[in-house]
Each structure stands twice: as C-alpha cells, then as structure tokens.
C-alpha positions, 0 to 999 in steps of 0.5 A: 128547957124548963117546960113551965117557962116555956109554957109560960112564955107560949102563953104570953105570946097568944095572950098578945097575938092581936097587939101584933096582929094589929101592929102587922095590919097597919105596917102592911098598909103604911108601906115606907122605904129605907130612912122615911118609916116615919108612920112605922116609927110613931106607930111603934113609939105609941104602943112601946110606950103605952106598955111602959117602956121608956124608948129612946129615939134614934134622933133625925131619923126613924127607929129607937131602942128600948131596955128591958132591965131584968133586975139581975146583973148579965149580958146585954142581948139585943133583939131586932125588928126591921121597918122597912119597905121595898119599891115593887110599882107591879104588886097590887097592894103596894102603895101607889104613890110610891110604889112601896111594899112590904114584899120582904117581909120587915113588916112581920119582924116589926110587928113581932118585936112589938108583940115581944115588948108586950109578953116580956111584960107579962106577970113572971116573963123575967122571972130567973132571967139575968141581963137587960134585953134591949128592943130595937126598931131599926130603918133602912135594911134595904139598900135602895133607892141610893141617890136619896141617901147619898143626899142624906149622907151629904146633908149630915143626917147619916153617915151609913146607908145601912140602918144598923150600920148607922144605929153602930155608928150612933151608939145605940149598939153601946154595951150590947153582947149579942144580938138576934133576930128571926126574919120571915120566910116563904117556908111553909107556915110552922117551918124555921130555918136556920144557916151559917150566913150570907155575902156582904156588898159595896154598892156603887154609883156610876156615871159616864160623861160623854159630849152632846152632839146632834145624833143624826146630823153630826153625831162624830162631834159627840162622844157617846156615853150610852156607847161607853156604858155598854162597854163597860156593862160587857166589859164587866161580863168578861171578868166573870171566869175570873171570880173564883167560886169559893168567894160568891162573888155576884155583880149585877149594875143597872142602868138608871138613866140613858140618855135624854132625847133620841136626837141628841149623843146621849152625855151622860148615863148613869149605873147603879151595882152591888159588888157582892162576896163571902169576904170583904177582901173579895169584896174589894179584890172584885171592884178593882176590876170592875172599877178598872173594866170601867174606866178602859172602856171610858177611855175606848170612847173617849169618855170619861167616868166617875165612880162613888163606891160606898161600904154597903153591908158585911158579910152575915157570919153566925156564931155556931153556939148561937145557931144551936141554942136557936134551934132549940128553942125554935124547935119547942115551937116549929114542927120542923127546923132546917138547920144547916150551920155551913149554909151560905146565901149570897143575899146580903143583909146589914145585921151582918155588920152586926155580925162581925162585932158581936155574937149573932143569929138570923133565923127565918120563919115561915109564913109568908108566900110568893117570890121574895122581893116579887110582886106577889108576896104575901103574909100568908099566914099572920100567925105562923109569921108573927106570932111563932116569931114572937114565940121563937124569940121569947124561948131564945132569950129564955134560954139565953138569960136564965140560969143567971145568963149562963148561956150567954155569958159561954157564947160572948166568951167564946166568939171571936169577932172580926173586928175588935170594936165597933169604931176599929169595924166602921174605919174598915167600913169606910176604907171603901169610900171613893169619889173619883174621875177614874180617866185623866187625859194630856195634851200630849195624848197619854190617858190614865186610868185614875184608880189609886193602886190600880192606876194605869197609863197609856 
C-alpha cells in the first residue's frame, strides 16, 4: 500500500475521531431494538447530512444509504453500520423501560460508519479511487423479539425480519458488487480477527393448543399443552445424535408462555427456536425433524400445534480474495490480526444473506469487553473499537478502489455466488415460509401428522 495514502487516511480517521466518539456516546445511551432505531436513525441522518451527503431513507422504516461517487467509473462497494440493540433486563446500563442494550456492539459499527462518511470527505481521500461507495445504516441485525415483527410482517410494513434481507428486498442493494463491514469484538484492543463464516438459521413460532379444564378438580377433561411441549422439548433432545457434525446443526427453543393460572390445564404454550446450520439444505433437513418431533408429541397428549417457521438469516461465506485484501489493510492498523480463512462460527448474522449474492468480508475489531450478549459488555476502549474500525475500513476501500478499482473488479469477477440474483435468493428464502395446524384428527379416530412431505398417518 501506498504509504502516503495510507497516511493519509490514518490521519483523516483521528482528525474525525471525536464526531465518532460523539456519535458512540449517544447510541450507547439511545439503546433501541431491531425495526425501532428511530433516534439512532435521525441521529445518523442529521450528521451524514451536515457533511453533504444526499441520504436516501429506507422508507417506513429506520435506515437509509448514502453514495459517495469518486467521479471514476468502477464497482460499487458497500460498507455496513448496524443500529441496533438487544434486550439484556440485567445490564446495569441498559435502558429501563426496555431492557435495551447495546450488549453487541452495532453501537460501535454505527458510530464508525459515520466517522467513515466524514474521512472520506476529507481534502484528497478519493484521490485515485474508482467506483462509488455506498454508506448503509441498517436496522434489525438481531432476530429478536419475533412476535413484534411477525405483526409488522402482517401489517406490510416488512416482508423480512432480517434488516439487510429486508433493505435486499427493497432495492437498496441495487447495483452493489461487494460489500464489507468490521464488527466489534471482545479481542483485546488493536486486535482483528478475521474467518471463513458462520451458520445460517430459520426461526420458528411455535404454539401447542390443549383444552382447559380445572386442574385439581377435573384435570382428566383437560388436555395438557404445557404436558404436550415438555415432550415435544425432549422430543427435540433425542434428535441430537442424529445431526452430524460437519453441519453445525444448533437448535435451542424457549418457552415463552406456559400457561395462565395454576388451577387451570394450562391451554395454550407458546416456543420460540433457531433452527441453525453451515448450509440451508441442513438447515431444512433439521426442522423437518423437529417439526415432525413436535407434532408426535401434540398428538401423544391429544393436542394439537401450529407452527409459523420463517427464513431467518443465511449461512456467512467469505470470499477468500476478500479476507486477504482485509488483512492487509487491518494489518497497517492492528498490532495483530487473527486470521483464519477456514474458521466457522456457529452464530449467525444476515450479512450472510448478503454473502450469498455478492462478494463479502465480516472482520471483528477488538475493543469491547464482557460476555457477548451479557450483562456486562462494554466499550471498553471507544478508540480501539471505533476509531481503528473507521481506520480498518478507509485501507480496505483504498485497496479496493485505487488502481482504477482493480482489486475489486478481480474479486467480483471471481466470486461465485450462491444464488445468481438477489430476487432468485429471496424465492430460496421464502421456500421456508410455513403456517401450519401440524395435527389433523377424524371421526374414525386416525390422527395425521400435517407437514407437507413429511406428512404421516395413524
């Protein structure tokens, strides 16, 4: 790498460091949750405004993008800053209404991605540089709190959980041949990792109906659906040997309501579950078991289930050219950089949706302490986590784009996506969609297990 242009970024980095240090003050104390980031969103809008940029709004819900055009025809490369929260009641600073926090992190990656917009207007940052970089502020990382979205699903105002599956499907993707962006980290401060990806998931609402009845007094005219999901829970346990290794196969539901009063034969228990894995194909291969766990054990109790499974988020694959041009420029910035092209985590996260259509990089900065998703995470170091990302991410687009945008005309050219469009990708997506009474009984006293392919009589 040019060591001027280096230089020279590295500089317009620190020269903004407070804008992002700000920016980082005020998200940490705005906490908000997937499809809310309403003050995140005006925050953000204000000040990428206020440094020229013409933002374009994701509509009737948070986010927007913004381009920056370097005057030089070339690929397009979008750079991603996260803005929301999770719910952690048990973290000291998260807010007390709502239980939010930024226990993950996007609070960093937002406030960079606005120190980023403000460097990349610097005297001289596009100088060289070919293609258009396109700034994008996105909501709903997360896939929590599902019943608030489902509704928004059922209301039209999103048709995806996932905040970039939903800014895919809206068209702000439009024209994009790569995309990036660094995540924080609990690794110690100056410290990068990158690595091959992670699983992919759907996610699943499921609700057992039983019959109430007086549970001291005439418990046998009830139907127990509390009963129904315990057994559908260890029904579910003893499928495990079944999920070979290789696939990273992780299920893990909750039960979320169980029942009303003590006296009564609890009617009605509702679960929640991620159904994770490396491919989608496991993916799906693992929840027709589980689907079919769960309606034998409805119909072992006489009850019956509905299950609402939705496409989550896609497996995370790296382009491998990608990762080496990210290590070396995290490398002009890190004091080390753990790289391991093969590594795969079984978390999950929508830029694989991304991932899976275009060229893409997830690299992790260090900086942050605590347990992931804990109650006790922290910014530890604001400029080791924000500053460093902004740094890390100015070297990867000057690698990317100088040179007439060589480097990243050679990556587009060479990935090989999943799907061959973003609307062949969500089709694939929505083939996960089911609504379903999974138990069907008759007269004659048959019961059937209602699941498609996979239907089974008794």
């Amino acid at each position: 790498m040019n060591t001027a242009r280096r230089d020279l970024h590295l500089n317009n980095a620190e020269k903004n460091a407070q804008l992002t240090l700000d920016a980082l003050d005020f998200l940490w104390k705005n906490p908000e949750t997937g499809y809310k980031e309403w003050k995140a969103n005006a925050y953000l809008t204000e000040r990428f405004e206020a440094l020229g940029y013409t933002v374009t709004p994701a509509g009737n819900i948070p986010g927007f993008m913004a381009d920056l055009d370097t005057g030089r025809p070339g690929p397009c490369v979008a750079v991603f800053g996260e803005l929301d929260a999770l719910v952690v009641e048990s973290h000291p600073e998260c807010d007390k209404e709502t239980g939010a926090v930024h226990s993950c992190g996007h609070c960093c990656q937002a406030a960079g991605l606005l120190g980023l917009a403000a460097a990349l207007k610097e005297p001289g940052a596009l100088d060289g540089l070919s293609g258009t970089i396109r700034l994008i502020a996105v909501p709903a990382e997360e896939l929590i709190e599902v019943d608030f979205r489902e509704q928004l699903r059922r209301d039209g105002i999103i048709k995806y959980y996932g905040g970039k599956t939903e800014f895919m499907y809206r068209g702000l993707l439009d024209g994009v041949d790569l995309a990036m962006m660094c995540h924080s980290s609990t690794a110690a401060p100056h410290k990068g990792t990158i690595r091959g990806g992670s699983n992919g998931f759907i996610t699943k609402q499921v609700t057992f109906v039983g019959r109430s009845a007086h549970a001291g007094g005439s418990p046998h005219k009830g139907i127990n659906a509390l009963y129904a999901a315990n057994q559908g829970l260890n029904s579910i346990n003893a499928l495990r040997e079944t999920f070979q290794d290789s696939a990273h196969i992780r299920v893990h539901p909750i039960v979320t309501g169980g029942g009303t009063v003590v006296n009564a034969i609890p009617e009605k228990v509702t679960m929640e579950s991620y159904i994770r894995g490396a491919t989608m194909e496991a993916v799906r291969d693992a929840n027709n078991k589980v689907n079919r766990a769960l309606a034998a054990s409805a119909a072992a109790l006489g009850a019956n289930v509905v299950l609402c499974d939705r496409p989550g988020y896609f497996p995370r694959i790296h382009s491998r050219p990608f990762m080496a041009l990210a290590k070396e420029a995290m490398e002009q910035v890190m004091e080390s950089v753990s790289y391991d092209p093969d590594g795969w985590g079984t978390g999950s996260s929508d830029m694989g949706d991304v991932s899976s259509v275009m060229a893409t990089i997830h690299p992790y900065i260090g900086g942050c302490a605590g347990t992931e998703h804990g109650d006790n995470y922290c910014v530890a170091d604001p400029n080791a986590a924000c500053v460093d990302m902004v740094k890390a991410e100015l070297l990867i687009l000057e690698l990317l784009l100088s040179d007439g945008a060589a480097r990243a005309k050679e990556i587009a050219a060479e990935f090989v996506p999943t799907y061959a469009s973003i609307a062949e990708y969500l089709a694939y997506a929505d083939s996960f969609v089911l609504d379903r009474e999974a138990v069907k009984y008759d007269e004659a006293g048959n019961v059937l297990l209602n699941l498609g392919s996979e239907e089974r009589g008794f």
